[in-house]
Structures are given as structure tokens and as C-alpha cells.
C-alpha positions in Angstrom: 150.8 93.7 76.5 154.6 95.0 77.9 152.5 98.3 78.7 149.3 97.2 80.4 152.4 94.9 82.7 154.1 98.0 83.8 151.1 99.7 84.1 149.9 97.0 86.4 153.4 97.3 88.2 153.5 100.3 88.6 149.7 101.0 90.1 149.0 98.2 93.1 145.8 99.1 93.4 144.7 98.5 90.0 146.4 95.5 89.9 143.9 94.0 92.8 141.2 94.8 90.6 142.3 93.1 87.8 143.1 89.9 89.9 139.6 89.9 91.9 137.5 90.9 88.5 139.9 88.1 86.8 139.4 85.6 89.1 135.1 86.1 89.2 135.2 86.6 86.1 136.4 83.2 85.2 133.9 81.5 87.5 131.3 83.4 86.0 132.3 81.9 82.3 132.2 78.5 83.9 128.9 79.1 85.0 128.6 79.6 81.4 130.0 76.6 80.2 128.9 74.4 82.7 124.9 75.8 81.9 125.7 75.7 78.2 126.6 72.0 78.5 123.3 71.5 80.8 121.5 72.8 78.0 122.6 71.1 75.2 122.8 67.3 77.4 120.1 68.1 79.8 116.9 65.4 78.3 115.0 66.3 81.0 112.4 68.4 79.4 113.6 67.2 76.1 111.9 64.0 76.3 108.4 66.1 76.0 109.6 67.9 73.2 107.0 66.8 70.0 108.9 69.0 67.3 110.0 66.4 65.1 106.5 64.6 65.0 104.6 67.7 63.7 103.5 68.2 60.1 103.6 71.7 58.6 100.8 72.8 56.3 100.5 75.8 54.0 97.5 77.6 53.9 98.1 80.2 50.3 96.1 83.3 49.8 94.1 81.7 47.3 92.4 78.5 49.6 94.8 75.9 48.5 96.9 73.9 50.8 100.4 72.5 50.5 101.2 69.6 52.7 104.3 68.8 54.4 105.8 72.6 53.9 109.5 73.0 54.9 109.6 76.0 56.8 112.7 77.6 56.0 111.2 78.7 52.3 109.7 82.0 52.1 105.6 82.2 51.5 103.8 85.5 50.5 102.0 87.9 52.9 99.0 86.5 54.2 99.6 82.6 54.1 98.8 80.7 56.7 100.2 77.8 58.0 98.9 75.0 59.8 101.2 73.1 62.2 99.6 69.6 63.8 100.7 68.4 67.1 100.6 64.5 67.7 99.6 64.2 71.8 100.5 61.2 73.1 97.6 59.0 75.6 98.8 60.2 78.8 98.1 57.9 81.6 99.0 60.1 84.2 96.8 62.5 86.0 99.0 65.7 85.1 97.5 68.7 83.3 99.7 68.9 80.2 99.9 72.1 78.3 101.2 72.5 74.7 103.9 75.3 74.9 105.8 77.1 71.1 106.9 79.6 70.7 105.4 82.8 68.1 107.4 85.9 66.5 105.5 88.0 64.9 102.5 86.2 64.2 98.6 85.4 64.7 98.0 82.1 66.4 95.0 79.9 66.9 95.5 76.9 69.2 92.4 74.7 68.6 91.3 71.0 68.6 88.1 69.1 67.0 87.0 73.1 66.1 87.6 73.8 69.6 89.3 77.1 70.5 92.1 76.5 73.5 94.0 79.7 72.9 94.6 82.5 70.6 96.1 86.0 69.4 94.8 88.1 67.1 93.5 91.3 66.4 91.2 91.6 69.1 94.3 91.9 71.4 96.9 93.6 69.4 96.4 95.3 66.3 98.1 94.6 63.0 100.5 97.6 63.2 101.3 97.1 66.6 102.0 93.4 66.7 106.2 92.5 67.5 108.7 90.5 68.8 108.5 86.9 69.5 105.5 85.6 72.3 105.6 82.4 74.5 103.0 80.5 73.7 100.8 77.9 76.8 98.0 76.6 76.1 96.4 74.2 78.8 95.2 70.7 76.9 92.3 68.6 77.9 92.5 65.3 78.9 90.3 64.7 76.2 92.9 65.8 73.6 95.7 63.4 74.7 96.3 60.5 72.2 94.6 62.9 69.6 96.3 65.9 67.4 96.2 69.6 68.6 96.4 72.5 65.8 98.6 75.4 66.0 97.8 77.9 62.9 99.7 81.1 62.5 98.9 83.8 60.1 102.1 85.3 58.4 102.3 88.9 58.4 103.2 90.7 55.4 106.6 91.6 57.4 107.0 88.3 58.1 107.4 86.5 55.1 109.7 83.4 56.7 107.6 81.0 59.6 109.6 81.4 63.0 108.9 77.2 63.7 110.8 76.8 66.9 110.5 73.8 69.1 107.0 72.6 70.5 106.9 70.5 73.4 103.7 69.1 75.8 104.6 70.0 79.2 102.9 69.2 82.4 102.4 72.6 83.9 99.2 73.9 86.3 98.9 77.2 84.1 102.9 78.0 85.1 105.7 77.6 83.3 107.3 76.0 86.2 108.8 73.0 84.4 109.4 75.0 81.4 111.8 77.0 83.5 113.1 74.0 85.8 116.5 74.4 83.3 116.8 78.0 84.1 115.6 78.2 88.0 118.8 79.7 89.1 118.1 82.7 86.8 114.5 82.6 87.9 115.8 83.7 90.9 118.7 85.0 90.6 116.7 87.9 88.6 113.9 88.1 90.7 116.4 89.0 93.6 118.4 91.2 91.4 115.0 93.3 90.7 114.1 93.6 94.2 117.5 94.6 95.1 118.0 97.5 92.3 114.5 98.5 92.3 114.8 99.1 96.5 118.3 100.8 96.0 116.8 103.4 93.5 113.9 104.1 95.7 116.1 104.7 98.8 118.5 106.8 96.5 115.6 108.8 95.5 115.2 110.2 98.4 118.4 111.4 98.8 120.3 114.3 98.8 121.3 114.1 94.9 125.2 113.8 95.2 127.9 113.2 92.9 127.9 109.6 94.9 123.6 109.2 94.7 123.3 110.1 90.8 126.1 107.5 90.2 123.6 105.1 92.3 120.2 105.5 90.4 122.5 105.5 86.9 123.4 102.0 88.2 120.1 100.8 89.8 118.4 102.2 86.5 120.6 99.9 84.4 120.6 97.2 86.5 116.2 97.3 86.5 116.5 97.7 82.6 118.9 94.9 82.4 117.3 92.6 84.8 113.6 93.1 83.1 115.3 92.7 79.5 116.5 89.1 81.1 113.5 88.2 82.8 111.2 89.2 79.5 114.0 86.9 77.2 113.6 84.1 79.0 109.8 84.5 79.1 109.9 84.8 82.8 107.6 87.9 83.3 104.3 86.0 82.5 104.2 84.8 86.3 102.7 88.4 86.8 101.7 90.0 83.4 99.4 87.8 81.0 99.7 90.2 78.0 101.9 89.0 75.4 102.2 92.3 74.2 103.1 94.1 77.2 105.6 91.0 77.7 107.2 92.4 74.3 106.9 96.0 75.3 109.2 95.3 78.3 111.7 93.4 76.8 112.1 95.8 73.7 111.5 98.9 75.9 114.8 97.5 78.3 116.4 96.8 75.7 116.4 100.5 74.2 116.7 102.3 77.2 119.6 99.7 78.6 122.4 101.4 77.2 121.4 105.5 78.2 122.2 105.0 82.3 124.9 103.0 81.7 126.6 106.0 79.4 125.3 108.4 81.9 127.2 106.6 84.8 130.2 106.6 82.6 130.1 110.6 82.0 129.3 110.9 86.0 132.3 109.4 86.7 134.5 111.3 84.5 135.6 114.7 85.5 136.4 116.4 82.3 137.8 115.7 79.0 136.8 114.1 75.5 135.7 111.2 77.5 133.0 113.0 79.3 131.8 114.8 76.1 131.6 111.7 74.4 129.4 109.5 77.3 127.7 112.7 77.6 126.3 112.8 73.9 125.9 108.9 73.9 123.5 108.6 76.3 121.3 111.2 75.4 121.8 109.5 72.0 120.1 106.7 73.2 117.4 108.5 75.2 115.9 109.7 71.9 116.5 106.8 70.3 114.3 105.2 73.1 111.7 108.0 72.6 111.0 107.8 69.2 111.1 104.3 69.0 108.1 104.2 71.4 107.0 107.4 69.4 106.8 105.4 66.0 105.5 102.0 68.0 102.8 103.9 69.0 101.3 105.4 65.9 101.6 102.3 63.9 104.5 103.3 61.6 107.2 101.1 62.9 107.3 98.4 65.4 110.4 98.2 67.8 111.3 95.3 66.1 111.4 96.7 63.2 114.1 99.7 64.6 116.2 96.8 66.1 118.9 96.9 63.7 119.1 100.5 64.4 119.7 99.7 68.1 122.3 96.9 67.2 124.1 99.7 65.1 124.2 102.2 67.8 125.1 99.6 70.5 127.9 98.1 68.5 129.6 101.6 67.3 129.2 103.3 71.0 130.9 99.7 72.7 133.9 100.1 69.8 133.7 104.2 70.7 133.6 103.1 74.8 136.4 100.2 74.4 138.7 102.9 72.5 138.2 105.8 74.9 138.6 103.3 77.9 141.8 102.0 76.2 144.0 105.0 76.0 145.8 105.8 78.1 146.6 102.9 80.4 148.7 104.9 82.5 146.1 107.5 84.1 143.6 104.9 84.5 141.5 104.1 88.1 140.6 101.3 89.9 136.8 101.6 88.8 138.0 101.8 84.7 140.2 99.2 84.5 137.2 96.9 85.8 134.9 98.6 83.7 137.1 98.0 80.7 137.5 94.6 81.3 133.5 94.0 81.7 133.1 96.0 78.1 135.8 93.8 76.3 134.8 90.9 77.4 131.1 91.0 77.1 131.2 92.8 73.8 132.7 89.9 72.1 129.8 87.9 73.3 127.4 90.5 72.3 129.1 91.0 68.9 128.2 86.9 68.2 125.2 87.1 69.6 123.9 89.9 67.3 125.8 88.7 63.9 124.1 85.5 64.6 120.7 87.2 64.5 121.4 88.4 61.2 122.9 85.8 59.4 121.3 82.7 60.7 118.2 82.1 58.8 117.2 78.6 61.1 117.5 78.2 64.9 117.5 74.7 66.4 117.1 74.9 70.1 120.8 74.2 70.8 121.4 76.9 69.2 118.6 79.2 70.8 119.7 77.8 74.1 123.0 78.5 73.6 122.9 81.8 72.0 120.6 82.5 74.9 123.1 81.3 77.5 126.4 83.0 76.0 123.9 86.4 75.8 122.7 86.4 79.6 126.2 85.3 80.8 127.9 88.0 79.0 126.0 90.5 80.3 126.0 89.2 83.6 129.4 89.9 83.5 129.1 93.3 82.3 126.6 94.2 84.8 128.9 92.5 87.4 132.1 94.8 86.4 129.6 97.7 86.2 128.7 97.2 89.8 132.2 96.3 90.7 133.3 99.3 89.5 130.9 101.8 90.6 131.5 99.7 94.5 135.4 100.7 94.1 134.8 104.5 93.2 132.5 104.3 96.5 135.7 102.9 98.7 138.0 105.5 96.7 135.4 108.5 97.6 135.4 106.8 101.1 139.0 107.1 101.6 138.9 110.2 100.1 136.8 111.7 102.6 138.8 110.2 105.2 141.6 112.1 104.2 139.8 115.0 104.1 138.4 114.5 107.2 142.0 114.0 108.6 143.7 117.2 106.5 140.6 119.4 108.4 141.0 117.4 111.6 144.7 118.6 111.3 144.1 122.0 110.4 141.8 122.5 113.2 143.4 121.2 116.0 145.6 121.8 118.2 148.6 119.0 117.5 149.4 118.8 121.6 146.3 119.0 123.1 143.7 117.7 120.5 141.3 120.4 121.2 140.5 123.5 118.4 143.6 125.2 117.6 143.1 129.1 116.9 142.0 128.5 113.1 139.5 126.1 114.3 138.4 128.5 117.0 137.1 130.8 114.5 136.0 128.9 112.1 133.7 127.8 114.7 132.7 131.7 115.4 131.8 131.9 111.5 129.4 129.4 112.0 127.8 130.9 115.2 123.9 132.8 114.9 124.6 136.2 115.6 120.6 135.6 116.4 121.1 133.5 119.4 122.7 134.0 122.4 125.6 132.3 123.4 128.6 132.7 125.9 132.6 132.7 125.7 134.7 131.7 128.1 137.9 132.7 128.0 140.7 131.1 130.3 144.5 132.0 131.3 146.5 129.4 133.0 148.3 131.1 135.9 152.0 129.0 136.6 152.7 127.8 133.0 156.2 129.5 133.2 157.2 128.6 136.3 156.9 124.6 135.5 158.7 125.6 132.3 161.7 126.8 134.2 161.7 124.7 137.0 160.9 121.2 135.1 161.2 121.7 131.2 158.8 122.2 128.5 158.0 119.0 128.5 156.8 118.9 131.8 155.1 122.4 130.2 153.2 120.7 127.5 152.1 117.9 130.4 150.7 120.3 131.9 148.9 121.6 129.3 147.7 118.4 127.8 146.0 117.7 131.2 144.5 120.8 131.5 143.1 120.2 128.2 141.9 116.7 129.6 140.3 118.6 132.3 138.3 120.7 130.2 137.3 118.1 128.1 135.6 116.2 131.1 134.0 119.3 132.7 132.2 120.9 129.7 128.9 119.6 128.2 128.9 117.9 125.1 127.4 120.5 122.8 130.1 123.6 124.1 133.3 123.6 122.1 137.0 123.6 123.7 140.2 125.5 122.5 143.6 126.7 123.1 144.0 129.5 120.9 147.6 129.9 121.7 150.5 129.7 124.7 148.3 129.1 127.9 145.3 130.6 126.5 142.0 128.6 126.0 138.3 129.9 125.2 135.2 128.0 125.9 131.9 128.0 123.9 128.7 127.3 125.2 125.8 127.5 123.5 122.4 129.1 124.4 121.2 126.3 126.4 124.1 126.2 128.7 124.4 130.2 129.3 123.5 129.5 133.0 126.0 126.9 133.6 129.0 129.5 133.3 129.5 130.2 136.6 129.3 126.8 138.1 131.7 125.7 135.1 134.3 128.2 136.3 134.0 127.0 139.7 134.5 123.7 138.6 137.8 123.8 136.5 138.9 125.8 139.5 138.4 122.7 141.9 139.9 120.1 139.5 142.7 122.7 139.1 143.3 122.6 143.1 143.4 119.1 143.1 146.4 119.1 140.9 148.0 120.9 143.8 151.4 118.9 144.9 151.7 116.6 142.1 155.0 116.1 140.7 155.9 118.5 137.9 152.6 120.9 138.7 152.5 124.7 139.9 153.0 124.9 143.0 149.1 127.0 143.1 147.3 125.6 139.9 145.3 128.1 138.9 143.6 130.4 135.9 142.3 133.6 135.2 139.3 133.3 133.4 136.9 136.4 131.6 134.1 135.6 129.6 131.3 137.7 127.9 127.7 136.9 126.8 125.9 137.7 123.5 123.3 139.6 123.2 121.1 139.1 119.7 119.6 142.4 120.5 123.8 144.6 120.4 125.5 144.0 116.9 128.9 142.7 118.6 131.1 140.4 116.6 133.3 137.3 117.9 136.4 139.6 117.8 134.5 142.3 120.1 133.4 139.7 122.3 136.9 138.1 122.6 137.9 141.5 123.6 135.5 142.1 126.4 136.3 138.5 127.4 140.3 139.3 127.1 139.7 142.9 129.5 137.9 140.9 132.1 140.8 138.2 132.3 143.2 140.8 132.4 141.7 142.1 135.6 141.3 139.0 137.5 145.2 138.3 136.3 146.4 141.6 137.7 145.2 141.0 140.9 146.9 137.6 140.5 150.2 139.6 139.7 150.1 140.8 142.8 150.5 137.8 145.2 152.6 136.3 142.5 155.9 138.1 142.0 157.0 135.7 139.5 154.4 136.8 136.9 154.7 140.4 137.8 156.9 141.0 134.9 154.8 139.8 132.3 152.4 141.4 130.1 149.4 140.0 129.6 147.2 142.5 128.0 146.3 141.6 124.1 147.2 144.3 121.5 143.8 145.9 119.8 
């Protein structure tokens, strides 16, 4: 505790994150609490519920029935059992529909002989069949005040009835009111879905950075956790009939959940044990994926049956994840330490939520409900820190890139006048196309020295930073602007603006002339300027042109020299 408070101390920025994930994070868990206690007080749906008044018959292999079965005891392969559903006389004009839930069963929902729903064989073969099924089937107003039948053949893998609660709901072929409890997930993961499934179809088009890959890990796990949620809570029958497809989605999630979360995880590691070990993780859990489909498909196991498989891998990578995110505090980012909290505090959840699947043999619906609850709420908070996190390592790549951007901005221009210093300058020219044409201006200032000695440098560098202003205003926006050193600035314009060269000189020479008898200026503002053109067709470099530009200056400044006496003395011809 001592070191994760000096660590916190000692890193402000962590300690922001841990305050803003805190603080959500605690209004997430009373969300939790505050839909847990809905659950378990709400009567609101609970007054339909028909549970206790049903009467459990066994159907044996032999013929013979046993009356008044207690579902909890275990029956050999191949019983059936026969469940019958007292439906009150309903006055009301509502279409009621009988609603149970099924795990790994046949049903047959009939009445008077009458068939009003059923799976079996004809949709989903023997081998095939997993996972537990929502169960509607629309009642006739001719069956209220009567008894509907609900019989379920037990598989031979399936040796204990799942009897969960049973309730007569009015519905119009929905599960509206069914989901009334749970409409703020309804939409919630609808939205969710939308949003993920829209962000990895814009980042798929993309150019694939380091950034983009971290983005369709996340919007990969977020559509695997989001269908996983919407197939738990039976939600995905709004749009896909199939029960079996239903379970396909929720199992398939579920398997392939974990890989882009791992593969996030090893993105956003550089190097180390850390990245070797997310690395092998998630293609751990790729395969795993695979062959569970592999062996769903040929009829040897179903997914349900390699759950505990799953539950293994997902508890021993969370304890490998936890340790690995736990040491050491000190070196740890923004993005980890949310990360770390999301793990810790939704494995715990996870943890009861999975030893409860194993060692509870009976499941009330306070229990279902709130097992159901604590698991989506958990993992909402894991998906939230997930998001958080990968939403901080794109501010910390943003501000890296403004530094960057600033370091280059630095290194490439000129610190008094703000245009291309000389290393800019030519890393410019080793971008150019030696294929196209384009044109270098290259301009002396003529009187630099004599404001220096008459009014200071500084009056020097005004000079120059106006100069520079000048230039700025008078050249089109796609030509570039330097001072590669002293009094010496270079122009380039590209193809498109070869013709304007001329006029351009004539221009800087006007706005030069008007700086004529302001305070601290030349006495004669004025430049020499030379310039050369390339030519695709002549194998001349940037050097070679800067040259020719440099021997054409040098002229027009000699013939300067000699109506100016005070620049007589200096040498203005570059060294080759």
C-alpha cells in the first residue's frame, strides 16, 4: 500500500487516472447495487411468475410416470419430464405468452394435444444441441383458466432438469415486458454495438497504425463483449429466431472475448516478458476458439461441453495478466494503471460468478438475477477501464506528437524569423522531384551592416524579422521561404509558379522601397537576388542549382558595390 502511495506521489498523471477510474468506477458499482436491489424487490413481473404452481412429472425410459418429481434428483438419460402450467382466466384482452427457460434440452409446449411450440431434432441435431434457450410460446385465449404442458426430454449429458422460473407474460410475440427490468441494458447494448461495430469499420479502412490496430483490438472486444451480453440476457431474439444460432453467438463471444483483448495488451507493450506473454495468450485463445467451433461442428463436443476449459484459461491468464500488470508499480503508464484496476476489480466478480457455476447445483431467480447482474456489471467495468485506457494512450500519443511536431518545428526553423532555417532548407530539397521543374530564388539583403552599426543588432534582427514578414505576404502559399544564414534567404517555387518569378522579384523590391525612411531602416532598402530554374531534362542537383543561383546574385551585388562604398569591402562570393 506505502508503495502504490509513493508511486502515486510521485507520478501526477497516474494519479488522475486513478481518481477519475475511482470515482466511475464507484458509480458504476452502484448501478450495481441499486439494479441488484431492483431485481430482487422489483414484483413487477413477478406477480406473473407461475413457478410455484406447476407440478413436475417424470416420464422413465420404460413408460412409467412418477408424479410430483423434485427436480434437483438426478434421472437417467432419456427421461422425460412433464411440467404442467396452471393459466389463470384472464379477463383482459392481452395476448399472454408462456415464457421458461431450457438448457440443453428437447421441449414440446402443447395444450389439449395441441402443439404451440417446440425444439427438437428437426432444428438442431442431437450432437449439436447446447447451452441454455429462452423459451415464448404465444397462448390462446382459449387456454387461459386451463393447464399448458411443457415436456423436455433429458439428454444423456444432461442427467439433472435445468427447472428455472416460468411465468405467463403478456407480450405481442416480443419479449418486451420480459425485458422491461433490463431496458437500460436493452439499450445501452444496442448503442454500444452500433458504436464498436461503426468504429471498426471506419478503422478498417485505415492506414494500419500502431494507433488503428490498437482501435479494431478494442472495437473487436468490445462487439464480442457486447453480443456475449445481449445473447445472456436473451436479447438477440428481436432479430434472430434460431435458438441455436442465439447459442452459437453467445458461446462463440464468449471464446473469442478474451484473444483481442490480449492482443491490445501486447500492442501496447513495447518489449519485454510482458509482450511475449500477451503475445502467446492471445493466440492461445484464438485456437482455443478454433477448435472449439472445430469439435462443435463435427458432433464430438459441444461448446458447452469445452466451457470449463475456457473458465480455466480465462482464470489462469487474469492471475498471469494481474501479476505482470502488478510489478513494477514504478514504470507504470497512465493506460496500465487503469487497465489494472479494471482487471482486479472485475476478476473478483468473474471469479464468483464462475465458482458459482460449478458448485451451485439449484438456481432460484434471485440468484440467476443476481449472478446475472454482478457478471454484466463487472464486465462493464472492465470494458469501461479497457476503453479508458486505450482513450489515455491516444491523448499520450497525441501529446507525443505534439512534441515531436515542436522538436521538428524547432529544428527546422529559423528561431528569429520563423521561416526554414538552413537544415530545413534542405530537407525540403531532399524531398523535391528531380522530375519536375521547379525554381530557386535566392535573395541578399543589401544594408544589413549598416543598420547594425548605426542602430544595434537589434535594430538588425528587426529588420530582418520584417523582411521575413514581407516575404511571407508576397509569396504563394505552395512556394517555401528561408533564411539560410546572415542576410541570406532562398525562395522555392514550385512548377506551377515558375512564371511568377519575375513579377515576384519585382514585388519584394517595391515593398522593400517602401521601407525607405522608416526609423531604424537602410537608408536604400534593397537586395540582390539570383535564382536558377530546373530543368528535368540536365541532371543538376540542389547544391548545383544554389550555385548558379549564388553566381547570379553575386553579379547583381557587385554592381551594387559599386554605388555603395560601404559594402565595397566585403566579400560576398560563396566558397565552392
Amino acid at each position: 500500500m506505502m508503495e502504490l502511495k509513493k508511486w502515486l506521489q510521485s507520478q501526477g498523471e497516474n494519479k488522475r487516472a486513478f481518481y477519475i477510474f475511482t470515482v466511475l468506477s464507484l458509480v458504476l458499482c452502484f448501478f450495481l447495487i441499486v439494479n441488484a436491489c431492483y431485481v430482487i424487490y422489483s414484483t413487477r413481473y413477478n406477480e406473473y411468475k407461475v413457478t410455484q404452481n406447476a407440478t413436475i412429472d417424470l416420464v422413465k425410459p420404460d413408460g412409467t410416470i412418477q408424479k410430483n418429481i423434485n427436480p434437483r434428483f438426478s434421472y437417467p438419460g432419456g427421461s422425460r419430464i412433464r411440467i404442467h402450467v396452471p393459466v389463470s382466466l384472464h379477463s383482459d384482452k392481452k395476448q399472454y405468452t408462456l415464457a421458461f427457460t431450457a438448457a440443453r434440452v428437447y421441449y414440446q409446449v402443447s395444450w389439449n394435444g395441441q402443439i404451440l411450440s417446440y425444439y427438437d431434432e428437426s432444428r438442431i441435431s442431437r450432437n449439436h444441441n447446447f447451452g441454455a434457450v429462452i423459451c415464448m410460446a404465444e397462448l390462446p385465449a382459449s387456454t387461459y383458466g386451463s393447464t399448458i404442458t411443457i415436456e423436455e426430454e433429458l439428454l444423456s449429458s444432461t442427467s439433472i432438469p435445468y427447472i428455472g422460473d416460468i411465468f405467463v407474460i403478456p407480450t405481442r410475440k416480443s419479449y418486451t415486458y420480459y425485458l422491461q427490468r433490463e431496458g437500460f441494458f436493452f439499450i445501452l447494448y444496442h448503442a454500444l454495438l452500433t458504436l464498436s461495430l461503426s468504429a471498426f469499420l471506419v478503422l478498417l479502412f485505415l492506414k494500419k497504425s500502431l494507433l488503428v490496430k490498437k482501435g479494431l483490438a478494442i472495437s473487436l472486444f468490445l462487439t464480442s463483449f457486447i453480443l456475449w451480453c445481449l445473447c445472456y440476457h436473451h436479447m438477440t431474439a428481436f432479430w434472430i429466431d434460431s435458438p441455436y444460432i442465439n447459442s452459437l453467438l453467445e458461446y462463440g463471444s464468449l471464446y473469442f472475448l478474451p484473444a483481442p483483448f490480449l492482443y491490445f495488451l501486447f500492442l501496447s507493450e513495447k518489449e519485454g516478458k510482458r509482450r511475449t506473454l500477451y503475445h502467446h495468450l492471445s493466440l492461445w485463445f484464438v485456437l482455443l476458439f478454433a477448435a472449439a467451433f472445430l469439435l462443435q461442428a463435427g458432433g464430438l463436443y459441444t461448446l458447452d461441453d469445452m466451457l470449463p476449459l475456457l473458465h480455466i484459461s480465462i482464470i489462469l491468464s487474469g492471475i498471469l495478466v494481474c501479476w505482470y500488470q502488478l510489478h513494477p508499480l514504478g514504470k507504470e503508464k497512465t493506460w496500465q494503471v487503469v487497465m489494472r484496476w479494471g482487471i482486479l476489480l472485475s476478476s473478483g466478480a468473474a471469479a464468483l460468478d464462475t465458482a458459482q457455476y460449478y458448485i451451485t447445483s439449484g438456481h432460484s431467480i434471485i440468484h440467476i438475477y443476481v449472478m446475472q447482474a454482478l457478471s454484466t456489471w463487472a464486465l462493464l467495468v472492465f470494458v469501461f477501464s479497457v476503453i479508458l485506457s486505450y482513450v489515455f494512450q491516444i491523448l499520450a500519443q497525441a501529446e507525443e506528437a505534439q512534441e515531436k511536431k515542436a522538436a521538428l518545428h524547432l529544428a527546422y526553423h529559423d528561431a528569429l524569423t520563423g521561416l526554414y532555417n538552413h537544415a530545413g532548407i534542405f530537407h525540403i530539397a531532399k524531398s523535391l522531384d528531380s522530375r519536375k521543374s521547379y525554381t530557386l530564388l535566392f535573395m541578399d539583403l543589401n544594408g544589413l551592416k549598416e543598420v547594425n552599426d548605426r542602430y544595434g543588432h537589434e535594430a538588425g534582427d528587426f529588420f530582418l524579422c520584417h523582411m521575413a514578414k514581407i516575404l511571407s505576404s508576397v509569396t504563394p502559399s505552395s512556394a517555401f521561404c528561408g533564411r539560410l544564414g546572415g542576410d541570406e534567404f532562398i525562395i522555392l517555387l514550385p512548377p506551377h509558379e515558375a512564371d511568377s518569378l519575375f513579377p515576384l522579384i519585382k514585388t519584394i523590391r517595391k515593398k522593400m522601397q517602401e521601407l525607405k525612411g522608416l526609423p531604424h531602416m537602410p537608408k536604400d532598402p534593397s537586395a540582390s537576388f539570383g535564382w536558377s530554374i530546373h530543368d528535368p531534362s540536365q541532371p543538376l542537383s540542389f547544391d548545383d542549382h544554389l550555385n548558379e543561383a549564388d553566381d547570379r546574385m553575386y553579379e547583381e551585388k557587385e554592381k551594387y558595390k559599386l554605388t555603395h562604398p560601404a559594402e565595397a569591402g566585403r566579400n560576398f562570393k560563396r566558397e565552392k
